[in-house]
C-alpha positions in Angstrom: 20.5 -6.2 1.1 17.5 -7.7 -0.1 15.4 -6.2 2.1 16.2 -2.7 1.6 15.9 -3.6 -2.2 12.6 -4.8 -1.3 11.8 -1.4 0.6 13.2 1.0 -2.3 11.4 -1.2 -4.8 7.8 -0.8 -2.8 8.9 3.0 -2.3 9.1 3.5 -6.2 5.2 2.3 -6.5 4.0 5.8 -6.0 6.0 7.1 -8.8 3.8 5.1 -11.5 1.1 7.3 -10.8 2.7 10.3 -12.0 4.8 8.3 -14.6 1.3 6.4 -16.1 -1.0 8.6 -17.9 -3.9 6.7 -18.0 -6.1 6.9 -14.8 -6.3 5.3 -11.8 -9.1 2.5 -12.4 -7.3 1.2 -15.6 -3.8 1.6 -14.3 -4.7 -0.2 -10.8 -6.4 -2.9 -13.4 -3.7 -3.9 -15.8 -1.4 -3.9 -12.6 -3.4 -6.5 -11.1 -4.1 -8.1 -14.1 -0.5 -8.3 -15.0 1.1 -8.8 -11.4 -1.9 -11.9 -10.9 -0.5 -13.8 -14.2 3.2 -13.2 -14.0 2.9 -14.3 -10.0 0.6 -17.4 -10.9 3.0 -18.6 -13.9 6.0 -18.0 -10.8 4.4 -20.5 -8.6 3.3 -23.1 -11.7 6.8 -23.4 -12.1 7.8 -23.9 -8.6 4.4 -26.4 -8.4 2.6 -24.6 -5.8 -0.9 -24.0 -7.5 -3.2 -26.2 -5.4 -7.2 -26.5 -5.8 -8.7 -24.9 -2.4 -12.1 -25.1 -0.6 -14.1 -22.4 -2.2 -15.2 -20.2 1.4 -11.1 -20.0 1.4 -10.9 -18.8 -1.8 -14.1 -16.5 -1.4 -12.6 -14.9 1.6 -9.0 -14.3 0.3 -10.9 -12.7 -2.4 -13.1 -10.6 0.1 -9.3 -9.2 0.9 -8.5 -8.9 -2.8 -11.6 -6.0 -3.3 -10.2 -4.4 -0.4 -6.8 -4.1 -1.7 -8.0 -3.2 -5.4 -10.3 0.2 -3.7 -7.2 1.2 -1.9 -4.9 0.8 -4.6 -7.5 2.8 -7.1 -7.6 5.3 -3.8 -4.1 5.6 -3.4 -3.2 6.7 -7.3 -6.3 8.3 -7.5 -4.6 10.8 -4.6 -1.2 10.7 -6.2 -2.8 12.1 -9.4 -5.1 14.7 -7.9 -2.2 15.9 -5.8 1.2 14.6 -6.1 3.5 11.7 -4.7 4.5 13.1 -1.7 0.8 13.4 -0.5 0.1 10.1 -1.7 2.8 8.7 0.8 2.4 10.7 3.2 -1.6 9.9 3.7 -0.6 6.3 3.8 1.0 6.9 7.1 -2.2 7.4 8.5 -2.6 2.9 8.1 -1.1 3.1 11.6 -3.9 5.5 13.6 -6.9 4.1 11.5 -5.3 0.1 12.3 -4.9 1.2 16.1 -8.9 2.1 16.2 -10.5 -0.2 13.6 -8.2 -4.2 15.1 -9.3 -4.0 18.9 -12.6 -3.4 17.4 -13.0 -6.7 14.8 -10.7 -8.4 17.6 -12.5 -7.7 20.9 -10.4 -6.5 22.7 -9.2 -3.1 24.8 -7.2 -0.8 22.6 -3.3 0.0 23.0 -3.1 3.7 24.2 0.6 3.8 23.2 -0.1 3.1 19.4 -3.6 5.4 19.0 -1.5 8.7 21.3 1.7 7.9 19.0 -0.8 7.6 15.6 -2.3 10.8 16.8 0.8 12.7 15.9 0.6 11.1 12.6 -3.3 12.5 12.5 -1.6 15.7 13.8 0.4 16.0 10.5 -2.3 15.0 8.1 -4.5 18.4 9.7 -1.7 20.6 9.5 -0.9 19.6 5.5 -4.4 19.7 5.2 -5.5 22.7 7.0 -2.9 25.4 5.3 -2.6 23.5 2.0 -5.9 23.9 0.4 -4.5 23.1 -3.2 -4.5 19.8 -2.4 -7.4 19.0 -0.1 -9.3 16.4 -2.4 -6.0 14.7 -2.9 -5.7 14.3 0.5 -9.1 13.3 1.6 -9.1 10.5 -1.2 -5.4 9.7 0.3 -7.0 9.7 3.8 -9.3 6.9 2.6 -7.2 5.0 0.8 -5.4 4.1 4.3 -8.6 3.5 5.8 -9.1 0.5 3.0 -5.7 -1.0 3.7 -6.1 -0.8 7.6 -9.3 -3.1 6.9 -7.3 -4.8 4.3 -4.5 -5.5 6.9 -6.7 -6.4 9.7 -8.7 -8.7 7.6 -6.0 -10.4 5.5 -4.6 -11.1 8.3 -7.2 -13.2 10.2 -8.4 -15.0 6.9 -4.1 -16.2 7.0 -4.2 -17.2 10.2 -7.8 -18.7 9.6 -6.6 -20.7 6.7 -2.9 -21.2 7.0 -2.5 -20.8 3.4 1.4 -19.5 2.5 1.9 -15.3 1.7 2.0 -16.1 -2.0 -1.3 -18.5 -2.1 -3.0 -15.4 -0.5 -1.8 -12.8 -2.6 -2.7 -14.6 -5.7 -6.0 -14.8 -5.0 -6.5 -11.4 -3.6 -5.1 -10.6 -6.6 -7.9 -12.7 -8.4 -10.5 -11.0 -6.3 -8.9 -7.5 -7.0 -9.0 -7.9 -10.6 -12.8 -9.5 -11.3 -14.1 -6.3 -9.5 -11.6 -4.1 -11.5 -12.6 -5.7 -14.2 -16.3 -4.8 -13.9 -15.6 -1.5 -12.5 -13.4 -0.6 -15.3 -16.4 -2.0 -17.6 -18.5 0.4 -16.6 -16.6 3.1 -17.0 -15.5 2.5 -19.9 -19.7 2.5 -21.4 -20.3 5.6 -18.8 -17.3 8.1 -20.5 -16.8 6.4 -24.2 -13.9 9.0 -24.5 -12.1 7.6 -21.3 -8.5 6.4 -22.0 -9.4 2.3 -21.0 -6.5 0.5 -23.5 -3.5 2.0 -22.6 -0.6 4.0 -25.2 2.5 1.9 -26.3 4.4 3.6 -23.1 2.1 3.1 -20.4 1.8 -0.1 -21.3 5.7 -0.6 -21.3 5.4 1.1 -17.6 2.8 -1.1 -16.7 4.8 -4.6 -17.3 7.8 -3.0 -15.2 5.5 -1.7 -12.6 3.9 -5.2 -12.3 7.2 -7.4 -12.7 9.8 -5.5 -11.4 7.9 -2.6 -8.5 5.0 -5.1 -7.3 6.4 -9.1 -7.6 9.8 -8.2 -7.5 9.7 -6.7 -3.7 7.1 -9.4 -2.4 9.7 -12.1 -3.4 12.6 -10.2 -1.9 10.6 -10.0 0.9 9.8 -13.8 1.4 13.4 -14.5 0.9 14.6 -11.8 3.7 12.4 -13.3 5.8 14.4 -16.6 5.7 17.5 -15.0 7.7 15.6 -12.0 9.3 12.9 -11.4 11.7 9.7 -10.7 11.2 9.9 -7.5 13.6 13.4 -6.4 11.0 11.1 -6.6 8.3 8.3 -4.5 9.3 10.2 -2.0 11.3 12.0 -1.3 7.9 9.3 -0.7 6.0 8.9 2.6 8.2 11.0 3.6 5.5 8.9 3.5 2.5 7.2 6.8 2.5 10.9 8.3 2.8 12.1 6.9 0.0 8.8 7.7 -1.9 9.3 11.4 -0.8 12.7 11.5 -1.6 12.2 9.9 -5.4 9.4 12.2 -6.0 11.5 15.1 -5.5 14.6 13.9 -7.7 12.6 12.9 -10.1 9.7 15.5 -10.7 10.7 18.2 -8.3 8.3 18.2 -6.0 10.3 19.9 -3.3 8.5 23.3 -4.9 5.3 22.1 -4.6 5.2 21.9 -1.1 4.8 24.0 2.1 6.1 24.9 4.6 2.9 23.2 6.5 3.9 19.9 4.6 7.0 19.8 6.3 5.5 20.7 9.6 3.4 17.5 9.0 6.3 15.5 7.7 7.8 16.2 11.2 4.9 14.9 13.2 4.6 11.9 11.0 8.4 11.2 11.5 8.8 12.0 15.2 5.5 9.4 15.9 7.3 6.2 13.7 10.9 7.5 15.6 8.9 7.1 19.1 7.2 3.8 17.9 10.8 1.8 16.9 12.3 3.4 20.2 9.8 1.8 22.4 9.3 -1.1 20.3 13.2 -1.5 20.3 13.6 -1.3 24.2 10.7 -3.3 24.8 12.2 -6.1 22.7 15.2 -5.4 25.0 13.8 -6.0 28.3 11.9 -9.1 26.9 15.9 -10.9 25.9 16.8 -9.9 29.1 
């Protein structure tokens, strides 16, 4: 239960984009401005803010940037198109992770997960190839899941270099994340004086939910699933996320019209390659019990 609440939770994220009317580089910074304070008052209280060595700190922060252009990215695609290309685009994490870890790792790619990602890339061309209404939404989309493949890959070797807990690293990619926001959102603040930078009385109700509730919230629920379920569970669920983001999008701001018949084409591609993955994953796991 709480990891599906986790999962719809993460799968509502998209929906601020559409919901918050200020643009992406202010909306990406009050959420990490907002999500870093309410996550380091959580772990005050629980007693787990600890001085680190500073090349720790400087390279969980390294991972924060990375996280922060993604996230700008990601909205920044949701807003020039719509949700559903937003989500869909960040399938493409899967083809661009398969290519860019054997690289940083040294070691011989797995031809299973770059053929099966390819059906994934196989979707992206065929939204993007007949939809031309939302090309730039979905280039920007395409490298927002570039950014959180290197995100992923690097997070991942700075956490097993310093063996610091999931929360300790999130807070300070958070940290990270929100002194270059700052800056950036600085700058263009003095570059377009009549850009929106403080935002209205209801984006910034939106914005305390969408930190609290849509970006703490499922990270918690997460690190408590994990207690009584399997890593593997976990991520094999979070398949799910774009789903829910597609679905969401179309209750809520009728999307469904928006879109082609060539988006659905893609959708199909993008579903059949995560299908194929759990299957193989699933019977591999199999054979391995055995």
């Amino acid at each position: 239960m709480r990891l599906h609440a986790s999962i719809l939770l993460a799968g509502a994220t998209g929906l601020f984009g559409k919901i918050i009317t200020i643009g992406e580089l202010p909306l990406v910074f009050y959420r990490v401005l907002f999500s870093a304070l309410l996550l380091a008052f959580v772990m005050g209280v629980q007693h787990r803010l600890h001085r680190l060595p500073l090349r720790q700190v400087a390279m969980m922060m390294g991972c924060g940037v990375l996280l922060a252009v993604h996230w700008v990215c990601y909205y920044g695609s949701i807003k020039m198109a719509n949700v559903s290309i937003g989500a869909v685009c960040f399938a493409l994490v899967g083809f661009f992770t398969a290519i860019i870890e054997p690289i940083i790792r040294w070691h011989k790619p797995t031809w299973r997960e770059l053929l099966l990602s390819l059906l994934t890339v196989c979707g992206i061309v065929l939204i993007f190839g007949f939809d031309v209404r939302y090309r730039a939404g979905i280039a920007v989309g395409c490298l927002s899941s570039l950014l959180y493949a290197f995100f992923s890959v690097f997070s991942k070797r700075v956490q097993a270099y310093t063996g610091r807990a999931s929360s300790t690293m999130l807070l300070y990619e958070l940290m990270g994340g929100g002194i270059i926001l700052a800056v950036a959102t600085l700058v263009y603040g003095l570059v377009d004086p009549k850009a929106v930078i403080v935002p209205p009385g209801h984006d910034l109700i939106a914005l305390l939910i969408f930190a609290s509730v849509f970006t703490i919230a499922p990270f918690l629920l997460q690190l408590q699933a994990l207690h009584s379920i399997s890593a593997f569970t976990v991520n094999l669920s979070y398949n799910l996320e774009p789903i829910y983001t597609i679905v969401m999008a179309m209750l809520l701001f009728d999307e469904a019209g928006e879109l082609s018949a060539a988006f659905w084409g893609g959708i199909a591609l993008i579903l059949l390659s995560v299908g194929v993955q759990t299957s193989l994953v699933v019977r591999s796991r199999d054979k391995d019990r055995k």
